[in-house]
N, C-alpha and C positions, 0 to 999 in steps of 0.2 A: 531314887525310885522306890526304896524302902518305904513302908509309910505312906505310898500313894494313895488315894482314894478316889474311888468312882463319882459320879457325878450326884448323887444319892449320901456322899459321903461316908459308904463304906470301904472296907481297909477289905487287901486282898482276905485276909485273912479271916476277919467275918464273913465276906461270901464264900468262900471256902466253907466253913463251919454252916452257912446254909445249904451247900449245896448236900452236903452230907447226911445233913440231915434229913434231905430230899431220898436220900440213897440208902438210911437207916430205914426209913417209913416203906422202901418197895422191899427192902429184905425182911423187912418185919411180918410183910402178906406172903413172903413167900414160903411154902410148908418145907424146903429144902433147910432155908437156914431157921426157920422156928424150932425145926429138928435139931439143927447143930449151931446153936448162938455162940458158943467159941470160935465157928469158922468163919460166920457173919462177922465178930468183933475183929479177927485177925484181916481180913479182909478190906472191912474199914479202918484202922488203922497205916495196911500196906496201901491204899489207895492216897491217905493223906499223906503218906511219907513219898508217896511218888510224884505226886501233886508238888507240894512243898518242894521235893527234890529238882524238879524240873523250874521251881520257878527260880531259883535261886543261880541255876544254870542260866535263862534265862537274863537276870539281873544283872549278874558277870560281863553278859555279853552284852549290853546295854540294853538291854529290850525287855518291854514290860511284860509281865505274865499273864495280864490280862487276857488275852486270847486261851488260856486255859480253862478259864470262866464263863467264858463265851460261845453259844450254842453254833455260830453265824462265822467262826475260825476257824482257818484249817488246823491250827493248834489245840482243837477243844478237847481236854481230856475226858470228859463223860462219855464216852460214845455209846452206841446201842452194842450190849454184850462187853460194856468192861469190868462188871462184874464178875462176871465167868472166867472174862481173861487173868484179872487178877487175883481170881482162886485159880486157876493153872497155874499162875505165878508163884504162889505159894506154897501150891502142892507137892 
């Protein structure tokens, strides 16, 4: 399941790194973390370690991560306000 790719033939892993950068570009407008780009970087960071974290879990149990990725999963880790969450997380 390593090494899967979408139908597009991209690897969890690249869309992962796009989805990021989806989540770089809203923190970028926002004056909170322009203010504080350390906690924007630690942020990003703990989101792709929780991502990665989860899919790897995931993998273990035989099941794809894909639904992490996936706006349309009950598994979709982006959800509205997980930013926030995971600077709670970190705070």
């Amino acid at each position: 399941m390593a090494g899967q790719k979408d139908e597009n033939g991209r690897t969890f892993s690249s869309r992962l790194s796009q989805r990021m950068q989806v989540v770089n570009g809203a923190m970028r407008t926002s004056p909170v973390y322009q203010a504080q780009p350390e906690l924007a970087a630690a942020i990003q960071m703990e989101m792709v370690t929780q991502v990665e974290r989860q899919s790897v879990e995931l993998r273990k149990a035989g099941k794809s991560p894909d639904g992490l990725l996936d706006p349309d999963s009950k598994d979709y880790y982006f959800t509205p306000n997980r930013i926030k969450a995971v600077e709670a997380d970190i705070k």
